[in-house]
py3Dmol code that shows the C-alpha trace and the ligand (Angstrom):
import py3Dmol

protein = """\
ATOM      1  CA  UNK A   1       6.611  17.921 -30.042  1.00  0.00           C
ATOM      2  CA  UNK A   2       6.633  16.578 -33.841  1.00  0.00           C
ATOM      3  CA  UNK A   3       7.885  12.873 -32.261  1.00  0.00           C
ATOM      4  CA  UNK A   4       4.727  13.457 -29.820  1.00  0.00           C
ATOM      5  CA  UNK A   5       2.407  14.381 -32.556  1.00  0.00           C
ATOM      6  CA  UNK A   6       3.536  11.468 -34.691  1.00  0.00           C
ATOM      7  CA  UNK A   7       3.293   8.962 -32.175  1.00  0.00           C
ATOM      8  CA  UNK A   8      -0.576  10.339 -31.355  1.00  0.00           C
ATOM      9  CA  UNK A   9      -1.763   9.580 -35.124  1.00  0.00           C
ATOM     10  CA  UNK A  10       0.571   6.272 -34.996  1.00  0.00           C
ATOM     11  CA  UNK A  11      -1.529   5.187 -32.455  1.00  0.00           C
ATOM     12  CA  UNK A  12      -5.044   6.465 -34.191  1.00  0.00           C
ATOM     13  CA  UNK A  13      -3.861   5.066 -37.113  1.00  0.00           C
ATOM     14  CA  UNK A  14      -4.121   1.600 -35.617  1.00  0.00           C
ATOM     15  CA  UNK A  15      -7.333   2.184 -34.758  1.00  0.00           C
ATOM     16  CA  UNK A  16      -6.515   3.106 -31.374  1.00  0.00           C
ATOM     17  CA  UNK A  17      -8.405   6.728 -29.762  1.00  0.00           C
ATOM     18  CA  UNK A  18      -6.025   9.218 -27.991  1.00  0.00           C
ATOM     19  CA  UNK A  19      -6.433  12.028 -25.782  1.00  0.00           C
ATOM     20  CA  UNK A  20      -3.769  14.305 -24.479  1.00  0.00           C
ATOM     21  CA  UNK A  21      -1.982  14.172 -21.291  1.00  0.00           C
ATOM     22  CA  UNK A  22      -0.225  16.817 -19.453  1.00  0.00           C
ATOM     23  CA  UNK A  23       3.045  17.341 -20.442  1.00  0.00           C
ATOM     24  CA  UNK A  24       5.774  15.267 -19.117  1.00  0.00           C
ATOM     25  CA  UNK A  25       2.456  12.855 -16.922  1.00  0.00           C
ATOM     26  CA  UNK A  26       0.335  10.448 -16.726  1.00  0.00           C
ATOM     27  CA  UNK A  27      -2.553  12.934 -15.898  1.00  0.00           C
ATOM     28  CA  UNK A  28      -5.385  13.860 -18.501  1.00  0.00           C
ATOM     29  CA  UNK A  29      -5.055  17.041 -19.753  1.00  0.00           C
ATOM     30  CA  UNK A  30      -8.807  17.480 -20.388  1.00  0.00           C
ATOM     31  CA  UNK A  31     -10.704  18.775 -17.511  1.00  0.00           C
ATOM     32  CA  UNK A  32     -12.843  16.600 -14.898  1.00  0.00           C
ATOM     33  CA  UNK A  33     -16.485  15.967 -14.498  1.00  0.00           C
ATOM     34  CA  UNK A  34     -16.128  18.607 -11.284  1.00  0.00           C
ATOM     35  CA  UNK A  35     -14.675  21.384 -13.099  1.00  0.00           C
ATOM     36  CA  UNK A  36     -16.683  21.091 -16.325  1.00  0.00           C
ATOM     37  CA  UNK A  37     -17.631  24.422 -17.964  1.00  0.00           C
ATOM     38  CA  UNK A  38     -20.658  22.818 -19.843  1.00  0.00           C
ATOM     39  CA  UNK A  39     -19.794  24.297 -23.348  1.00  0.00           C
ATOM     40  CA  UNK A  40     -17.603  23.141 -26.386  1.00  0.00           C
ATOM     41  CA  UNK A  41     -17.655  19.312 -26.429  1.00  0.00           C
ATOM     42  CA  UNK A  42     -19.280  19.151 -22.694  1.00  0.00           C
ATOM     43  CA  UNK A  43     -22.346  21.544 -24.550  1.00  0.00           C
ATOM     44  CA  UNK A  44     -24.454  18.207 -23.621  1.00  0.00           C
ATOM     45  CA  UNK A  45     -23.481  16.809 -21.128  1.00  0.00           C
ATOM     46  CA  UNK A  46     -19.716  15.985 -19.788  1.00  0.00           C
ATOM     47  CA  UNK A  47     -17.288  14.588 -21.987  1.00  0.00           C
ATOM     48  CA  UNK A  48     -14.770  12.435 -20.130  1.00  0.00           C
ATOM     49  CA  UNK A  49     -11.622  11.404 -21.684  1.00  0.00           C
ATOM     50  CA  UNK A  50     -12.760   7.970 -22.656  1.00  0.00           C
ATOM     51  CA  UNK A  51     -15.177   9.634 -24.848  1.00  0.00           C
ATOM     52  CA  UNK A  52     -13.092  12.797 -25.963  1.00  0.00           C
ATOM     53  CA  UNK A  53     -10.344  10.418 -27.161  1.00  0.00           C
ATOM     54  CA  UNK A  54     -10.253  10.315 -30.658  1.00  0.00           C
ATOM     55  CA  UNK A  55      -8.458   8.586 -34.041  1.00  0.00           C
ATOM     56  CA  UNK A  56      -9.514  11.519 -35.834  1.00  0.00           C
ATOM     57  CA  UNK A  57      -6.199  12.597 -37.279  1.00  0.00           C
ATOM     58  CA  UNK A  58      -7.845  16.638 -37.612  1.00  0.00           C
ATOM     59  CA  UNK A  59      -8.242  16.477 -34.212  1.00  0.00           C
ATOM     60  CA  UNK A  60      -5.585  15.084 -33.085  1.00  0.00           C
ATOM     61  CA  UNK A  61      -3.444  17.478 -34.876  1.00  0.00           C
ATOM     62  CA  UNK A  62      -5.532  20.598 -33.353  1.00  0.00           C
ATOM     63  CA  UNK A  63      -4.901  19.540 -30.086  1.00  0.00           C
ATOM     64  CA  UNK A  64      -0.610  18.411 -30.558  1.00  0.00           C
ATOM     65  CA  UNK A  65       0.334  21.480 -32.602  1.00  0.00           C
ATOM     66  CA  UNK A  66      -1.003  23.615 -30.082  1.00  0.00           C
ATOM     67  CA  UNK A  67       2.269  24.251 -28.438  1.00  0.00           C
ATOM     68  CA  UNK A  68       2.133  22.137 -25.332  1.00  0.00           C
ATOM     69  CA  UNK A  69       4.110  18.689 -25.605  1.00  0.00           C
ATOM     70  CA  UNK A  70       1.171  16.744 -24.416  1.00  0.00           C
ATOM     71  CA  UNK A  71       1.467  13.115 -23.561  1.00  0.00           C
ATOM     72  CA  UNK A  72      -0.402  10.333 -24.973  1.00  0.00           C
ATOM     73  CA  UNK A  73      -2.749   8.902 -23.522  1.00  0.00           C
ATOM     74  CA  UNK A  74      -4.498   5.757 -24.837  1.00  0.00           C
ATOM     75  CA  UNK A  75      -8.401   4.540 -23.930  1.00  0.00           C
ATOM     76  CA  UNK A  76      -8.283   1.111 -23.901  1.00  0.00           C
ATOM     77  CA  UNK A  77     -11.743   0.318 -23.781  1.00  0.00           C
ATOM     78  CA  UNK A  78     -13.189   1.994 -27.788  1.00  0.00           C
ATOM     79  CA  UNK A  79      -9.575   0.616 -29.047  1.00  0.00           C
ATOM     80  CA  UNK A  80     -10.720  -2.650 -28.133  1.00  0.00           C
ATOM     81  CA  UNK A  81      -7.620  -3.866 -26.070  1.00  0.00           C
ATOM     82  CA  UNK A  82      -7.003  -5.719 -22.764  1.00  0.00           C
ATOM     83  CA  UNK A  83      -3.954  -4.075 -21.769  1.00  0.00           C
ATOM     84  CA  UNK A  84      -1.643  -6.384 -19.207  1.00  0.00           C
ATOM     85  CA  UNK A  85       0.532  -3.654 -16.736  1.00  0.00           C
ATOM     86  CA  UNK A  86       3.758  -6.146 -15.356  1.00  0.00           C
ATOM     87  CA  UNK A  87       4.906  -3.449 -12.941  1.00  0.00           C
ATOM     88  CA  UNK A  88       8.488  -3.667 -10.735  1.00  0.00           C
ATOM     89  CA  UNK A  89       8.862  -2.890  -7.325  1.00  0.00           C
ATOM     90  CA  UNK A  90       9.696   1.097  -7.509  1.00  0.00           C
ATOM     91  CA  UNK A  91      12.081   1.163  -4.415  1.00  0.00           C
ATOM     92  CA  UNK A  92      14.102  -1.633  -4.265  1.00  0.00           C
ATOM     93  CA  UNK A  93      14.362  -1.553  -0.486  1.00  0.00           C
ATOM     94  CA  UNK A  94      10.752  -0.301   0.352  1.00  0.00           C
ATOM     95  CA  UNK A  95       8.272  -2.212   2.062  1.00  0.00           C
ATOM     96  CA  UNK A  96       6.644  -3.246  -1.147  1.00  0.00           C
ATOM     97  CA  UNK A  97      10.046  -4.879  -2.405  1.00  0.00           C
ATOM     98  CA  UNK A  98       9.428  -8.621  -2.389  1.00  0.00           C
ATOM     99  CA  UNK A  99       6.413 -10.442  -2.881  1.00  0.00           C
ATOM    100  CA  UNK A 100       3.930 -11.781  -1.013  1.00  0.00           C
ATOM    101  CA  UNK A 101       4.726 -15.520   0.155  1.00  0.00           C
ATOM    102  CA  UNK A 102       2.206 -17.118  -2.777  1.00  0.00           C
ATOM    103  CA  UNK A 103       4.919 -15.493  -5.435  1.00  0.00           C
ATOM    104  CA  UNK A 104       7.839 -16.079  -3.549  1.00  0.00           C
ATOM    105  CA  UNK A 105      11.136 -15.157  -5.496  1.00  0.00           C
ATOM    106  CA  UNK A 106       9.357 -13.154  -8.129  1.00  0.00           C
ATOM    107  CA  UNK A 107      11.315  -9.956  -8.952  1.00  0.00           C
ATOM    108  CA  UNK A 108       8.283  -8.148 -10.614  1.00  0.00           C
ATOM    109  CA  UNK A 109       4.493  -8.976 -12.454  1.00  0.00           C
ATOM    110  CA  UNK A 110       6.619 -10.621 -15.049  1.00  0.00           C
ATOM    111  CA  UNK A 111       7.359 -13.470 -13.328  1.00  0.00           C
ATOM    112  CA  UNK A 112       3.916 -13.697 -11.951  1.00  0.00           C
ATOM    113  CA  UNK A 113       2.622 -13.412 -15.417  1.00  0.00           C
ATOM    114  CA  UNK A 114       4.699 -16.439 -16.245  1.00  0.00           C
ATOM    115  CA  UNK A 115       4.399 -18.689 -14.005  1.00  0.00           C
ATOM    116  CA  UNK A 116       0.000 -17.766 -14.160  1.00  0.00           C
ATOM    117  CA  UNK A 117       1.207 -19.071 -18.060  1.00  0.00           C
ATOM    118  CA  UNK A 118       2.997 -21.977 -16.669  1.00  0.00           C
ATOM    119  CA  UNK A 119       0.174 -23.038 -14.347  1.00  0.00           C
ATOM    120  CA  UNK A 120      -2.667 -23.112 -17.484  1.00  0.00           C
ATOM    121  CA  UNK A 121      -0.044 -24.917 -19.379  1.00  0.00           C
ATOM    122  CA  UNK A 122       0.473 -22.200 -22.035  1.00  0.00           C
ATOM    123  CA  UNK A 123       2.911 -20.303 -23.190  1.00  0.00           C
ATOM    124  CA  UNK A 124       2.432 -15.804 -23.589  1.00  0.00           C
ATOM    125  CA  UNK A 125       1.781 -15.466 -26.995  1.00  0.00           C
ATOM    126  CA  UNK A 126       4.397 -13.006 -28.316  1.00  0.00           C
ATOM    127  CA  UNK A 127       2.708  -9.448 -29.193  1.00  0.00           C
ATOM    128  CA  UNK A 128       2.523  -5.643 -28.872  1.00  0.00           C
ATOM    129  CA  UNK A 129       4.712  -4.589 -26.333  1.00  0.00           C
ATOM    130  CA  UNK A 130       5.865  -1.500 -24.536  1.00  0.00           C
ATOM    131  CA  UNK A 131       8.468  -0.501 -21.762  1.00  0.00           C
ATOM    132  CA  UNK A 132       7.863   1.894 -19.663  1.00  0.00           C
ATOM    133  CA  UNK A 133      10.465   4.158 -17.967  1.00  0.00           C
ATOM    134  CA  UNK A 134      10.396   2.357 -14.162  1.00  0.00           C
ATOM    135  CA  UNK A 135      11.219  -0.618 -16.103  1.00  0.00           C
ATOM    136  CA  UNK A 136       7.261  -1.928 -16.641  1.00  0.00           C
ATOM    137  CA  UNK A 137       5.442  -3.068 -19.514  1.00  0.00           C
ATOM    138  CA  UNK A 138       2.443  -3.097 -21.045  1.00  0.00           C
ATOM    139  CA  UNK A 139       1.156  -6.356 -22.838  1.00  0.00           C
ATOM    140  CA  UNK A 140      -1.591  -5.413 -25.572  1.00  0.00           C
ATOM    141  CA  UNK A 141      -4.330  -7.979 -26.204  1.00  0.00           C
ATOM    142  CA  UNK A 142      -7.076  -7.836 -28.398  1.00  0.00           C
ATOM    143  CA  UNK A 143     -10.341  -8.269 -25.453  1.00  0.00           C
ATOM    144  CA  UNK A 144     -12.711 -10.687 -26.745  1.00  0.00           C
ATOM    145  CA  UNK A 145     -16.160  -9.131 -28.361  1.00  0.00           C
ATOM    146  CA  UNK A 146     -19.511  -9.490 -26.495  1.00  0.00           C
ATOM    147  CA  UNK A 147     -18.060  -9.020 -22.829  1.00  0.00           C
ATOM    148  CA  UNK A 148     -16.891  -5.807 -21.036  1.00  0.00           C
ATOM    149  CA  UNK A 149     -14.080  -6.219 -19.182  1.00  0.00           C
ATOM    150  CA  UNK A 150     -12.923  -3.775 -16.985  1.00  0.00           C
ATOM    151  CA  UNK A 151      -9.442  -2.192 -15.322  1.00  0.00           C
ATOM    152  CA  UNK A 152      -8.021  -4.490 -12.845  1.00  0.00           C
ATOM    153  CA  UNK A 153      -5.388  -4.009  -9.707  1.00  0.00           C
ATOM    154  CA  UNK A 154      -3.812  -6.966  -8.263  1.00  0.00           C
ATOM    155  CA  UNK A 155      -6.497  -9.469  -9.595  1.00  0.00           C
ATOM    156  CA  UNK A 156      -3.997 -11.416 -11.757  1.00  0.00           C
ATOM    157  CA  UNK A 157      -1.388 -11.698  -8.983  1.00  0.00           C
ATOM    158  CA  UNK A 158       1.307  -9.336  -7.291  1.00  0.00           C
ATOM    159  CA  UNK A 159       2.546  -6.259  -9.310  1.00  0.00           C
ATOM    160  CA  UNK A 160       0.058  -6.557 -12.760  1.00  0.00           C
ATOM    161  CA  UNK A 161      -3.154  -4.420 -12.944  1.00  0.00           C
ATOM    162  CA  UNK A 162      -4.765  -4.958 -16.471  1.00  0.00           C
ATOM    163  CA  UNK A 163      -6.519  -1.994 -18.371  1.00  0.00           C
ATOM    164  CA  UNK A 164      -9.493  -2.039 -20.742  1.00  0.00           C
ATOM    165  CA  UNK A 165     -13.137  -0.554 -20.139  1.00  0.00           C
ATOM    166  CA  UNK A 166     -12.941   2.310 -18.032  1.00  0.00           C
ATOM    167  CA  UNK A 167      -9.152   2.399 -18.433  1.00  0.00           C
ATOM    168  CA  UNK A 168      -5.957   4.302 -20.294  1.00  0.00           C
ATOM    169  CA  UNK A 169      -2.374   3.307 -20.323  1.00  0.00           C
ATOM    170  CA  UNK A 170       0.334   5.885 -21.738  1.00  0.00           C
ATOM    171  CA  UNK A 171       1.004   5.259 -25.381  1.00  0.00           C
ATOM    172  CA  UNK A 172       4.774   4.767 -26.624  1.00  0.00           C
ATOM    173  CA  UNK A 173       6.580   7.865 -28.071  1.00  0.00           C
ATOM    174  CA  UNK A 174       4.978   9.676 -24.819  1.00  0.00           C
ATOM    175  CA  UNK A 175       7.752  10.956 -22.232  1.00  0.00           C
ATOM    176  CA  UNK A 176       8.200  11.782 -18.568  1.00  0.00           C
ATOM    177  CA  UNK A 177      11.270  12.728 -16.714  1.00  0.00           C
ATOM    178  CA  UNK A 178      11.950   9.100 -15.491  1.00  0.00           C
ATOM    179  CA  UNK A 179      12.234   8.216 -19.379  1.00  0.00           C
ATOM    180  CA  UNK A 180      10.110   7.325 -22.555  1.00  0.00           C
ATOM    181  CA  UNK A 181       7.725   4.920 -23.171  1.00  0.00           C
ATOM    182  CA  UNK A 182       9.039   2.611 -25.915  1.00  0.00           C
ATOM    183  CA  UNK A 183       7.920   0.375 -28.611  1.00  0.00           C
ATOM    184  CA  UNK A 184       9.790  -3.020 -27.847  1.00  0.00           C
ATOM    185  CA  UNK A 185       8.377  -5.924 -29.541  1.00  0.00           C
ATOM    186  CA  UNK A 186       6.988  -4.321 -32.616  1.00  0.00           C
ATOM    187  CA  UNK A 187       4.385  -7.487 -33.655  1.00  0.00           C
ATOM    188  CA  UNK A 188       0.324  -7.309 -34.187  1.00  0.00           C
ATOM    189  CA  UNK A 189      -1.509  -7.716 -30.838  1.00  0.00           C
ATOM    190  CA  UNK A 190      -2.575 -10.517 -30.273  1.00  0.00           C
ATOM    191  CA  UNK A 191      -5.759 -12.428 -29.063  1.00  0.00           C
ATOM    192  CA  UNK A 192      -6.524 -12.344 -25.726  1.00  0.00           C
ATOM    193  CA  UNK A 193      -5.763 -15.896 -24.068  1.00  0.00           C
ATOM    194  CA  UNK A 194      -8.394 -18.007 -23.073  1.00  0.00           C
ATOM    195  CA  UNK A 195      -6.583 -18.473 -19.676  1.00  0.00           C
ATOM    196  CA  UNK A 196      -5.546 -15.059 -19.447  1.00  0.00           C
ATOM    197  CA  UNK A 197      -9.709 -14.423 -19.648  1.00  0.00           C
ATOM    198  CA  UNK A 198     -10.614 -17.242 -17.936  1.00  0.00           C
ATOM    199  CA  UNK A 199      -9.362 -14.796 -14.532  1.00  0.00           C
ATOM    200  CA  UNK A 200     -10.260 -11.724 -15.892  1.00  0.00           C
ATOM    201  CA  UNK A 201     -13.816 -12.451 -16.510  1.00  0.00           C
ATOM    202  CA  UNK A 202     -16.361 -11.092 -14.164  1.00  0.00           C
ATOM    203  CA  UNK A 203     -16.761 -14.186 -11.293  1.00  0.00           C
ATOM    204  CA  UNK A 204     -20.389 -14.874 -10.631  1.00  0.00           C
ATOM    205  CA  UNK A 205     -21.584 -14.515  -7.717  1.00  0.00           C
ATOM    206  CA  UNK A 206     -21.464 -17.724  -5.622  1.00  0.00           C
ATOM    207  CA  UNK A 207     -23.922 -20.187  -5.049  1.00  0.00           C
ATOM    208  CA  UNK A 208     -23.957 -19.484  -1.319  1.00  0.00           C
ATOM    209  CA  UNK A 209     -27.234 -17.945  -0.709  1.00  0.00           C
ATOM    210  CA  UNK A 210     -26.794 -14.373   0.893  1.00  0.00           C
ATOM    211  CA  UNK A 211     -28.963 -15.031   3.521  1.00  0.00           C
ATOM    212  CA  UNK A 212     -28.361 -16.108   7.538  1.00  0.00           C
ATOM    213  CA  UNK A 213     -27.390 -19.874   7.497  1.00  0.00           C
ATOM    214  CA  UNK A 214     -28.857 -20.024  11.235  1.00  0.00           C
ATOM    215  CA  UNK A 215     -32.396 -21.645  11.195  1.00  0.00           C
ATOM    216  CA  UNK A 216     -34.090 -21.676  14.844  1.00  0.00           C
ATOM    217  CA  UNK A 217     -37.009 -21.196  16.740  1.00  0.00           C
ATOM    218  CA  UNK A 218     -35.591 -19.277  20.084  1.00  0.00           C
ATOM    219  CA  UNK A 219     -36.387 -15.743  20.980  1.00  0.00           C
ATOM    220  CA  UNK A 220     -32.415 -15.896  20.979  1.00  0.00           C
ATOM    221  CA  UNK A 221     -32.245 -17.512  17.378  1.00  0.00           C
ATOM    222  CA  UNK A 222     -35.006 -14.990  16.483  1.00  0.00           C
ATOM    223  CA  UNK A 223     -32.858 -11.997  17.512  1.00  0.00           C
ATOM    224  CA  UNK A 224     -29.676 -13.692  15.987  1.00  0.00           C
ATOM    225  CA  UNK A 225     -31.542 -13.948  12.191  1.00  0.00           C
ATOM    226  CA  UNK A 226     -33.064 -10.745  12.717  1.00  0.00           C
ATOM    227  CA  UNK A 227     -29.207  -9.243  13.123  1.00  0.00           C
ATOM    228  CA  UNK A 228     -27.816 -11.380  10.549  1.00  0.00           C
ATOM    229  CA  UNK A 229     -30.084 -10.545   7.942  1.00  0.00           C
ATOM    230  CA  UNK A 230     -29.929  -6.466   8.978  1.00  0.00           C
ATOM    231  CA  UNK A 231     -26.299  -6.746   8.498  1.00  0.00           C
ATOM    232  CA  UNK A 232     -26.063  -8.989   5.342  1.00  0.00           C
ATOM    233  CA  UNK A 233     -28.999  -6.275   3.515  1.00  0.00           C
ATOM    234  CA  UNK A 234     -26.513  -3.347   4.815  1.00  0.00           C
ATOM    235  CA  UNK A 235     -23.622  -5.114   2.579  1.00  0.00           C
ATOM    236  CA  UNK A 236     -25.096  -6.053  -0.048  1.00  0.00           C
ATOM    237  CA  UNK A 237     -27.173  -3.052  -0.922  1.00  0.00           C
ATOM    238  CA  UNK A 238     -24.331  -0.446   0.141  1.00  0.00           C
ATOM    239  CA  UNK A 239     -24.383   2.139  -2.785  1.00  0.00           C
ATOM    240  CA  UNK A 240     -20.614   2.182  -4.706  1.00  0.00           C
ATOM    241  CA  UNK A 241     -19.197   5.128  -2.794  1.00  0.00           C
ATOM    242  CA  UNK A 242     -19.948   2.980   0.970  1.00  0.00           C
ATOM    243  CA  UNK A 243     -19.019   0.037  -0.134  1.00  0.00           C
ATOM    244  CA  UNK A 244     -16.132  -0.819   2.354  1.00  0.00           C
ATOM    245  CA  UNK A 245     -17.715   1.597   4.790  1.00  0.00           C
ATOM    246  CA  UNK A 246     -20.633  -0.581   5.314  1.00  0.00           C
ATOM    247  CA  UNK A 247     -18.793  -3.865   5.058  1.00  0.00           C
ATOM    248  CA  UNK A 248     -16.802  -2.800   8.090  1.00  0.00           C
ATOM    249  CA  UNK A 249     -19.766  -1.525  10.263  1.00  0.00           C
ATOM    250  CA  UNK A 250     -20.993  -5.015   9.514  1.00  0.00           C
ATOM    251  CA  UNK A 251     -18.346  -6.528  10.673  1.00  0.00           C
ATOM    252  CA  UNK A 252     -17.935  -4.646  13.945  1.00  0.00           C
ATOM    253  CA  UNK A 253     -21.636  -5.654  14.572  1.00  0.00           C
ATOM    254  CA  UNK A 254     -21.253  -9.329  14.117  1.00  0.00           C
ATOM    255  CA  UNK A 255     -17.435  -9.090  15.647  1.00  0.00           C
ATOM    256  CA  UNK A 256     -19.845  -7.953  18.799  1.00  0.00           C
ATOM    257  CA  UNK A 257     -21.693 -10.826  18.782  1.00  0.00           C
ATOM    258  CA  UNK A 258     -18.698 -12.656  18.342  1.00  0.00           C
ATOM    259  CA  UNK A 259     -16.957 -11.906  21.083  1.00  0.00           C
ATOM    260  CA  UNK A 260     -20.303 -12.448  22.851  1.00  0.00           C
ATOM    261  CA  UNK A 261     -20.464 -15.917  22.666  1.00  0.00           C
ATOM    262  CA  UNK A 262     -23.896 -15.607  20.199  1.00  0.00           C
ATOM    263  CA  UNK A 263     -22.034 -16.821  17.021  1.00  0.00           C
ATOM    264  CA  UNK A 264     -19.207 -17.881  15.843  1.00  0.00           C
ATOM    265  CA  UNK A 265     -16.645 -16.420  13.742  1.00  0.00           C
ATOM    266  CA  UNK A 266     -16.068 -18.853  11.044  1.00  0.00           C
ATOM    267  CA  UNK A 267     -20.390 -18.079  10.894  1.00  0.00           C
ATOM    268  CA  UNK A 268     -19.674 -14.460  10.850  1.00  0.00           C
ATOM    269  CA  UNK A 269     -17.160 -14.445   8.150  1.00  0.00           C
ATOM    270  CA  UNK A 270     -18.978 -16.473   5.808  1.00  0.00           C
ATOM    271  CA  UNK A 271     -22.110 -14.605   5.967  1.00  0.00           C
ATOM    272  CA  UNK A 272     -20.071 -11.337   5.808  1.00  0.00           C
ATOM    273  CA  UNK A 273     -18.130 -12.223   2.645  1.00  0.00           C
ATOM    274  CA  UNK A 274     -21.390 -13.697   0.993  1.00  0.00           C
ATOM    275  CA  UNK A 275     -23.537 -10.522   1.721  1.00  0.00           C
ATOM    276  CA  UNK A 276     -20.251  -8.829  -0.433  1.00  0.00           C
ATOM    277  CA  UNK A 277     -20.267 -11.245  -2.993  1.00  0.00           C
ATOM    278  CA  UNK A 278     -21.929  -8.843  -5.106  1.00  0.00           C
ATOM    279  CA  UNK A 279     -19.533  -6.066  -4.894  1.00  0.00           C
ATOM    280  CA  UNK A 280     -16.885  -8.876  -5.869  1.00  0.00           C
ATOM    281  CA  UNK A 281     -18.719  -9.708  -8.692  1.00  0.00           C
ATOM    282  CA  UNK A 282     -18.638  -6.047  -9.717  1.00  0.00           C
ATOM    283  CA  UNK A 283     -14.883  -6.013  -9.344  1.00  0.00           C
ATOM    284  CA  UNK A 284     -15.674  -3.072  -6.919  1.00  0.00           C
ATOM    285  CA  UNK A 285     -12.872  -4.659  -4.352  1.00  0.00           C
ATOM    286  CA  UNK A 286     -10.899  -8.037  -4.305  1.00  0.00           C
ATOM    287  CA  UNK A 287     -12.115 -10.878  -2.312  1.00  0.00           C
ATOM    288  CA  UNK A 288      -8.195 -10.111  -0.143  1.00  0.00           C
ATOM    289  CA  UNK A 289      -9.107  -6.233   0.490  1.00  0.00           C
ATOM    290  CA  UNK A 290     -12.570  -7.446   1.527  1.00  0.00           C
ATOM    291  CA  UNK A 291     -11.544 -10.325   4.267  1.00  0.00           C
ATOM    292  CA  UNK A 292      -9.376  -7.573   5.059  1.00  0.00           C
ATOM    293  CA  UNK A 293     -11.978  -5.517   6.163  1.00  0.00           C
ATOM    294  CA  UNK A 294     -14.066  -8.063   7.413  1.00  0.00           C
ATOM    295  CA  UNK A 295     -11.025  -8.936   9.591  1.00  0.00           C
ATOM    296  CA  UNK A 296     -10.959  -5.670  11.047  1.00  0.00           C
ATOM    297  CA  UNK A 297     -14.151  -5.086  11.623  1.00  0.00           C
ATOM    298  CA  UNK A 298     -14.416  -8.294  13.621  1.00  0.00           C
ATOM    299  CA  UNK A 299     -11.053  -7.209  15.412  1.00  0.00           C
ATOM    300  CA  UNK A 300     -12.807  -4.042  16.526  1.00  0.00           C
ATOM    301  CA  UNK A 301     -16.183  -5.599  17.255  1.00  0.00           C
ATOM    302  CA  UNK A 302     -14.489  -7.882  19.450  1.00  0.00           C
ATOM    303  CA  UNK A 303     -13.192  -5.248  21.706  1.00  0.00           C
ATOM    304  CA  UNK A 304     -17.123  -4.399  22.739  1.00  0.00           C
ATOM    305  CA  UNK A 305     -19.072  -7.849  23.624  1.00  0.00           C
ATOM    306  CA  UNK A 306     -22.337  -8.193  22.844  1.00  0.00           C
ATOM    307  CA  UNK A 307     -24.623 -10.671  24.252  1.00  0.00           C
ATOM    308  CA  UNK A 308     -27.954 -11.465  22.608  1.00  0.00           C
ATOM    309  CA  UNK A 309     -29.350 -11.500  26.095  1.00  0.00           C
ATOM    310  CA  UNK A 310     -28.467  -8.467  27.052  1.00  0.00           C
ATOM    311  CA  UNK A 311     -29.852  -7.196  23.569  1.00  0.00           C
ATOM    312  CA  UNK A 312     -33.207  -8.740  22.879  1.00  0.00           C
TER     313      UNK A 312
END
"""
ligand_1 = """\
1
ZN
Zn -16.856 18.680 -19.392
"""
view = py3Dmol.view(width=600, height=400)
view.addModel(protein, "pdb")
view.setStyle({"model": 0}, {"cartoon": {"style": "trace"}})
view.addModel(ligand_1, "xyz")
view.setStyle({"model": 1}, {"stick": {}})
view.zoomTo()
view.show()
């Protein structure tokens, strides 16, 4: 519990805010927004662990002497890093194994993250670094000032999620029964590379405009923009917690029309992934998960022709 303590103001001491974890996890220790008692530090309002976490070495020592051998965990976003997660596959047989055909023959996010290095023609800069105990690690970078990045799954390529705003990743010294998290190349952090932010950075939205492309005069074309445009203001003003829920209804609606003969798919795609363009931009989903869902909305749409004639 002393290495625990001492690894919690090692952190703080770089300027980096802690909170504890449950003993032996990943899990915060401090309770959620759901089970909030609305005194102590939640006496205004709830305090979630990305503002509870703290360099204050007072603190910090109230809450690690307290007799519980509480993890560290690490808010990425007030410590001001961009922290890169190279994960490995966690059962070497399992389905998620190998990689997907665009990184053939990569063994892990590792690999990924070189080659991604190889492609901008740069090298990693050498910096911060920590194992983890499946054999992971975690890449610290200072994120640039003046633009709030956020956590991100998959975005960089197979097996490495980055962590900043909104984010934590489990400071060395911290232990769970798979191993410890270790300190392995013991150098400052470095800057964030430009290439390295170049994919991390919010995307715009597209140029396409969100709108139907269609432009006709028919009662049939009439009926066609009328669905279009119903279906593209469904997407794009889906509140956070529908997002993917009202992408796919979308999609079963034009899939209908689809399989109708009314429009065509290529049509129905592109006006389905511009209506979430959006949600992209928001990092909400990737632009894979949501042609995913686009795809099987269409799939299931197509099962239940629709003809415009039959509808207007
Ligand atoms: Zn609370």
């Amino acid at each position: 519990m002393a290495r625990l303590l001492a690894a919690a103001l090692d952190a703080a001491g770089r300027g980096w805010p802690v909170f504890p974890l449950c003993p032996g996890t990943k899990r915060p220790a401090l309770h959620g927004h759901t089970r909030c008692p609305g005194d102590g530090p939640c006496a205004t309002g709830h305090q979630g662990w990305e503002q509870r976490a703290t360099t204050d070495p007072d603190r910090i020592r109230g809450a690690w002497t307290g007799g519980r051998a509480f993890n560290i965990g690490l808010a990425t976003g007030p410590a001001g890093l961009l922290v890169v997660d190279c994960d490995t596959p966690t059962v070497p047989d399992g389905p998620d194994a190998g990689p997907p055909e665009e990184w053939a023959g990569a063994t892990g996010g590792a690999d990924v993250l070189a080659r991604l290095a190889e492609q901008a023609g740069a090298t990693l800069p050498v910096t911060f670094t920590v194992t983890t105990p499946s054999g992971g690690t975690h890449l610290y970078y200072w994120a640039p000032g003046g633009i709030e990045l956020r956590n991100t799954a998959g975005l960089l390529g197979w097996k490495i999620d980055t962590r900043a705003h909104g984010g934590y990743v489990v400071a060395p010294g911290s232990i769970t029964p798979a191993g410890v998290y270790a300190v392995t190349v013991d150098r400052p952090v470095a800057e964030l590379p430009g290439w390295l932010l170049q994919r991390l950075r919010p995307a715009l939205p597209p140029a396409v405009p969100v709108g139907p492309i269609r432009t006709g005069s028919g009662r049939r074309d009439r009926y066609l923009d009328g669905a279009l445009r119903a279906e593209t203001a469904r997407v794009h003003q889906a509140p956070a917690s529908q997002r993917n829920a009202c992408l796919y209804v979308a999609s079963v609606a034009l899939g209908q029309l689809v399989a109708g003969g009314s429009l065509d798919e290529t049509e129905a795609r592109a006006v389905l992934l511009s209506a979430a363009a959006r949600h992209l931009a928001l990092r909400a989903y990737s632009r894979r998960q949501a042609e995913q869902t686009i795809a099987s909305g269409l799939r299931a749409g197509a099962k239940r022709p629709r003809r415009i004639e039959d509808a207007a």
